[in-house]
C-alpha positions as CSV (number, residue, x, y, z in Angstrom):
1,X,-13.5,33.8,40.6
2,X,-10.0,33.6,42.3
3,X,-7.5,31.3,40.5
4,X,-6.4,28.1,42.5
5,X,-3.3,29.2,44.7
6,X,-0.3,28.1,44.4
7,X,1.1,25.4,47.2
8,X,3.1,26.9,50.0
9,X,6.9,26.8,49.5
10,X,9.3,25.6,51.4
11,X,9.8,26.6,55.2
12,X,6.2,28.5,54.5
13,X,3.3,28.4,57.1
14,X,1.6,24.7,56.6
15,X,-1.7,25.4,55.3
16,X,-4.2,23.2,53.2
17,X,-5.3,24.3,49.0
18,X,-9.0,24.7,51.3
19,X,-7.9,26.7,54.0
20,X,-5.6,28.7,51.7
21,X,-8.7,29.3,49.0
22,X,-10.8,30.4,52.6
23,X,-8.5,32.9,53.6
24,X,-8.4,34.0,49.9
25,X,-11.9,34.2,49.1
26,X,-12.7,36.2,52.8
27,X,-10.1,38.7,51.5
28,X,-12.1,39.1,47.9
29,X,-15.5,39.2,49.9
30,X,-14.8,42.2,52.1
31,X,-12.0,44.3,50.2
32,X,-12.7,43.2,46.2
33,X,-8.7,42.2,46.3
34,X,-8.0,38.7,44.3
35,X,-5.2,36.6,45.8
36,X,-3.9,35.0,41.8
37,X,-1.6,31.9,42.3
38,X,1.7,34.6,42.0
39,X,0.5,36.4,45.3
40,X,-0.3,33.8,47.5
41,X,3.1,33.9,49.4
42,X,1.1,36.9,51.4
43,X,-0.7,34.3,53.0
44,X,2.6,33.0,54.4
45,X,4.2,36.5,55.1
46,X,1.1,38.6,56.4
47,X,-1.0,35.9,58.5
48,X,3.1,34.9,60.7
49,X,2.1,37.5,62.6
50,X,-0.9,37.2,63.3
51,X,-0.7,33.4,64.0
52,X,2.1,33.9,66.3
53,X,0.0,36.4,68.3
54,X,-2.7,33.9,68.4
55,X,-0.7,31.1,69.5
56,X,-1.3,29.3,66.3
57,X,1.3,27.2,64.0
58,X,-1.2,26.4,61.0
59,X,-3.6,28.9,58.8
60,X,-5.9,25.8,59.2
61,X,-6.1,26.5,62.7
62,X,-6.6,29.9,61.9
63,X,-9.5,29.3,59.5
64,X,-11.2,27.2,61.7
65,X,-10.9,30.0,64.6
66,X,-12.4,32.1,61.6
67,X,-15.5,29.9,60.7
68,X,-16.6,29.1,64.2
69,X,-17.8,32.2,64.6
70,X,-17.3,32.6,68.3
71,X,-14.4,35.4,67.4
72,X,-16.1,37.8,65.7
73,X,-12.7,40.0,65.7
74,X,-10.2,37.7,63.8
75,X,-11.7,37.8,59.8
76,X,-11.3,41.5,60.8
77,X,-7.7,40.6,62.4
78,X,-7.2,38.5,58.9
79,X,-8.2,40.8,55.8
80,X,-6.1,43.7,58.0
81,X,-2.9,41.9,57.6
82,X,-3.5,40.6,54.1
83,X,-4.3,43.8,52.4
84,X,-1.6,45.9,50.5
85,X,-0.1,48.3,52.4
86,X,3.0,49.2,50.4
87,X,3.8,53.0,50.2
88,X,6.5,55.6,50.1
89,X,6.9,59.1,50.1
90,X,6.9,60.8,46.9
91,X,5.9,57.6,44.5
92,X,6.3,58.8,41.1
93,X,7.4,62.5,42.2
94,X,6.1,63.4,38.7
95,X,2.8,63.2,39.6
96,X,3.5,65.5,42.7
97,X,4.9,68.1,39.9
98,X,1.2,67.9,38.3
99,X,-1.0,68.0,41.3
100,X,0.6,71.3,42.4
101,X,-0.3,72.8,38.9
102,X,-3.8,70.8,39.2
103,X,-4.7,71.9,42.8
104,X,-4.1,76.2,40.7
105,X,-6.1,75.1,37.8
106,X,-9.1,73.9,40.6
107,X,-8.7,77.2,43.0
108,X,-10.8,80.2,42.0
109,X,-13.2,82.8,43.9
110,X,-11.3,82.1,47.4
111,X,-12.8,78.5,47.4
112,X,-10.4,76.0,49.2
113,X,-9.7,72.6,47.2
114,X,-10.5,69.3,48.7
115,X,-8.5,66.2,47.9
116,X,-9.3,62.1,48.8
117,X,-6.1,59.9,49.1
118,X,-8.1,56.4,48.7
119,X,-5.9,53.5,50.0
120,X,-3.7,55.6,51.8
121,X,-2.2,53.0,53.3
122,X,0.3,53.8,56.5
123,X,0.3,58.0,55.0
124,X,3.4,58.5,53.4
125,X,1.0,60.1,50.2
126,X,-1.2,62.3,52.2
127,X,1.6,63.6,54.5
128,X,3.6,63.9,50.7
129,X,0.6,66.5,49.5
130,X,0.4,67.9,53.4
131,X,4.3,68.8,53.0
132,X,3.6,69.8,49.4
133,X,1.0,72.3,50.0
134,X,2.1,73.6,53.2
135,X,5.5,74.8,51.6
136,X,3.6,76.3,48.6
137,X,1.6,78.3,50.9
138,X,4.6,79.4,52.8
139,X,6.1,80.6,49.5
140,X,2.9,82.1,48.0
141,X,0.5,82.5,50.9
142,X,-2.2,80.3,49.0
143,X,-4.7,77.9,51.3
144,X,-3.6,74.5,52.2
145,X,-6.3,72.0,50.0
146,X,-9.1,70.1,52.6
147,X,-7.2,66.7,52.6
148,X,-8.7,63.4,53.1
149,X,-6.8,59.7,53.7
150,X,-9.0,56.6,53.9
151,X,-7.8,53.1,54.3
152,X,-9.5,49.9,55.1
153,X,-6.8,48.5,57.5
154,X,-7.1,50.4,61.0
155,X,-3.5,48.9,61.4
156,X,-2.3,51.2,58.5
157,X,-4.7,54.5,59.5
158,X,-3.1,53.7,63.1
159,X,0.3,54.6,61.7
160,X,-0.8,57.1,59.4
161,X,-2.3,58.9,62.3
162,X,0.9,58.6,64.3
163,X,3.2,59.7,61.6
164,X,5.9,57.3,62.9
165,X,8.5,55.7,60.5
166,X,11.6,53.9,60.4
167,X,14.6,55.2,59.1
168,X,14.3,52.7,56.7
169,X,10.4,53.9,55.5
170,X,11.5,57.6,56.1
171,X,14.6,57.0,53.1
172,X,12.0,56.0,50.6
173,X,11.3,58.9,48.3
174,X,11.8,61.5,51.2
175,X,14.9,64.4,50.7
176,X,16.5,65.1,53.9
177,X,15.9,68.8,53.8
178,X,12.0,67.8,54.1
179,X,12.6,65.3,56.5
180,X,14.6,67.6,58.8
181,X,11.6,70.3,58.2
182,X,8.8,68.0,58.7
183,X,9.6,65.3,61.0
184,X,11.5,64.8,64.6
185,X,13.6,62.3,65.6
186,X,12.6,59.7,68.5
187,X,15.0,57.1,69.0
188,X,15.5,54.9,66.2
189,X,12.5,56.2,64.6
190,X,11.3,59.4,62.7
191,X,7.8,61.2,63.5
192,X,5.5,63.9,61.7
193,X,5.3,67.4,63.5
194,X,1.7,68.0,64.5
195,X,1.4,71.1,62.8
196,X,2.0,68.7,59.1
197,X,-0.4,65.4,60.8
198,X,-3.2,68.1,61.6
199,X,-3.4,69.1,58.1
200,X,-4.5,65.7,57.1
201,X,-8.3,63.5,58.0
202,X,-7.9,60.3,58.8
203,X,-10.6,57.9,57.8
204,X,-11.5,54.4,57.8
205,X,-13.0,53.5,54.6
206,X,-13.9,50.7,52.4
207,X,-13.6,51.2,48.8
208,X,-15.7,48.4,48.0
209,X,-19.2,48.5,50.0
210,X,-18.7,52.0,51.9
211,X,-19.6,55.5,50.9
212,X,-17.7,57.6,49.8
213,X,-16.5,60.9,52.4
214,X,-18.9,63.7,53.0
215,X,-18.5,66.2,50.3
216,X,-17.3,66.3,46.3
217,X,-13.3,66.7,46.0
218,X,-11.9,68.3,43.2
219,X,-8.5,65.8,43.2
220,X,-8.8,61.8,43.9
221,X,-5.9,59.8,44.2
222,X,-6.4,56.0,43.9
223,X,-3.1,54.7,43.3
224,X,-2.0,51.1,43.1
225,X,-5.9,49.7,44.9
226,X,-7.4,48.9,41.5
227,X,-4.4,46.4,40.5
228,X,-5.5,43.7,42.6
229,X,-9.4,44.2,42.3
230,X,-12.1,42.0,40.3
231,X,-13.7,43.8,37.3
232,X,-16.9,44.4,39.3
233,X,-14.9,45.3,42.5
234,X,-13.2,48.0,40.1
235,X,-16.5,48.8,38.9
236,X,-18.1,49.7,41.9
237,X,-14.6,51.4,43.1
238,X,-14.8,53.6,39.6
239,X,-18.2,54.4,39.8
240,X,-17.8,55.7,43.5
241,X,-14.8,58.2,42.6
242,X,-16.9,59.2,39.5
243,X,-19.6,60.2,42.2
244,X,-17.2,61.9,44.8
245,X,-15.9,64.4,41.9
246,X,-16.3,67.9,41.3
247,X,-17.4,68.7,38.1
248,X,-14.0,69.4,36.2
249,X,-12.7,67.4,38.9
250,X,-9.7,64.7,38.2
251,X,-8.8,61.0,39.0
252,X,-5.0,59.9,39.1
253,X,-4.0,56.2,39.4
254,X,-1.0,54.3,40.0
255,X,1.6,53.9,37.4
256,X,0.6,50.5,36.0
257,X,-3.3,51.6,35.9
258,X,-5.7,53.2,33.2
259,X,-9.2,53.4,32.9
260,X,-8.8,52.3,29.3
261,X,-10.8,49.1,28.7
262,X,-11.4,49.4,32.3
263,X,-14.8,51.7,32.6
264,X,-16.7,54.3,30.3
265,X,-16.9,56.7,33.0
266,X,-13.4,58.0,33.1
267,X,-10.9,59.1,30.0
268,X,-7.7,60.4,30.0
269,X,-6.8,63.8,30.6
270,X,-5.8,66.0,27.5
271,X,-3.9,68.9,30.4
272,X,-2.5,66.3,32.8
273,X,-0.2,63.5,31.6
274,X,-1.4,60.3,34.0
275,X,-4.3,61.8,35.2
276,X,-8.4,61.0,34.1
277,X,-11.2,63.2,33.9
278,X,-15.1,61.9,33.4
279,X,-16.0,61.4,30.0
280,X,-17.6,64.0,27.7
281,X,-21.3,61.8,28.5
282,X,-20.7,62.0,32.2
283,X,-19.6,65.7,31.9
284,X,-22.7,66.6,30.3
285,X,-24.8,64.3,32.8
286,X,-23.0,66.4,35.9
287,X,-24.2,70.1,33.7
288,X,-27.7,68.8,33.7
């Protein structure tokens, strides 16, 4: 259950405890994401927005809009702004350094390598492996992997798809010899070079009700979703990637994530620091 939030703070959006635990118990229902009493300022700072669009000065005015019923479009309009959508290019470039060697250890007999970046947010990690890949096989002459993005928020996938940052979102994590290589300037802003977006499917996906894509993958990234999740929302998120894996196939989270204590499906890797591998059980169940 979702702990009581915490009131609004000053110069915050006025909002009721009830309307505040509706808005926080929607999000929970459709994405598995708990709002704790420390997060609820994303009420207030992902719903301005939104309100302002809607002509709106209250989120209970909002909530009421949502439990009429006559706008089918705004719980949609809500859970889109109030998910995560935090990225940057790069995060934790020592996983990037692994994946490389990974994506060698996974390659064999000519087949090409297919990688899933769950909650990819607005793209900067699938355009990271996109730019990673496409200058190994210009050094090397070895396939670019098949690589999947999924996100809940078609806001986020939107972006992703455009390849379109701000000089301020373009900064984060990416060198400027890459940027200059992979990405033109338009005004103010910075944009991906078809020939880097193409390299990438864009998906909308739900980690928590949906099926997985099409396909087993031999690399999943799920960085930073499972932080925010219930224990059975990270169940059924865990038991999905467990079922979109390749045999031998390998699961990398977010800094501040294990599988530890978390689910007996996964353990850590013994050849990748930071990265998890199915247990020895559900090894030998995948050989049957």
């Amino acid at each position: 259950m979702t702990a009581a939030l915490a009131p609004p703070v000053a110069g915050a959006i006025s909002g009721s405890p009830s309307a505040m635990t509706v808005l926080a118990a929607l999000l929970e229902a459709r994405t598995g994401q708990q709002l704790s009493s420390y997060r609820s300022w994303r009420l207030d700072t992902a719903l301005k927005p939104l309100l302002r669009a809607r002509g709106l000065d209250t989120l209970d005015q909002l909530v009421m809009q949502l439990l009429d019923g006559t706008d089918r479009a705004v719980g949609d309009l809500i859970v889109d702004a109030l998910v995560n959508g935090e990225s940057s290019f790069y995060r934790d470039l020592p996983i990037f350094d692994q994946l490389a060697e990974s994506v060698v250890a996974h390659e064999g007999n000519g087949r090409r390598v297919r990688i899933w970046s769950a909650g990819c947010a607005t793209g900067q990690e699938p355009l990271s492996l996109a730019m990673l890949y496409a200058e190994r096989q210009a050094e090397t002459g070895a396939p670019v992997p098949e690589i999947v993005a999924t996100d809940i928020s078609d806001t986020a996938l939107n972006r992703a798809r455009a390849g379109r940052y701000t000089q301020f979102e373009i900064q984060r994590g990416l060198p400027i010899r890459r940027m200059m290589r992979w990405f033109d300037g338009d005004g103010a802003d910075w944009v991906a070079k078809p020939e880097l977006t193409r390299l990438i499917q864009f998906r909308r996906l739900n980690l928590v009700g949906d099926r997985g894509p099409a396909g087993k993958f031999d690399v999943v990234l799920c960085r930073n979703v499972l932080l925010y999740l219930s224990p059975p929302a990270k169940a059924q998120v865990f038991a999905l990637i467990a079922g979109a894996l390749k045999p031998g196939g390998m699961l990398v989270l977010g800094a501040g994530e294990t599988v530890i204590g978390q689910t007996g499906l996964f353990e850590p890797s013994r050849r990748f620091r930071g990265f998890y591998e199915r247990t020895k059980v559900e090894r030998e169940r995948d050989a049957a």
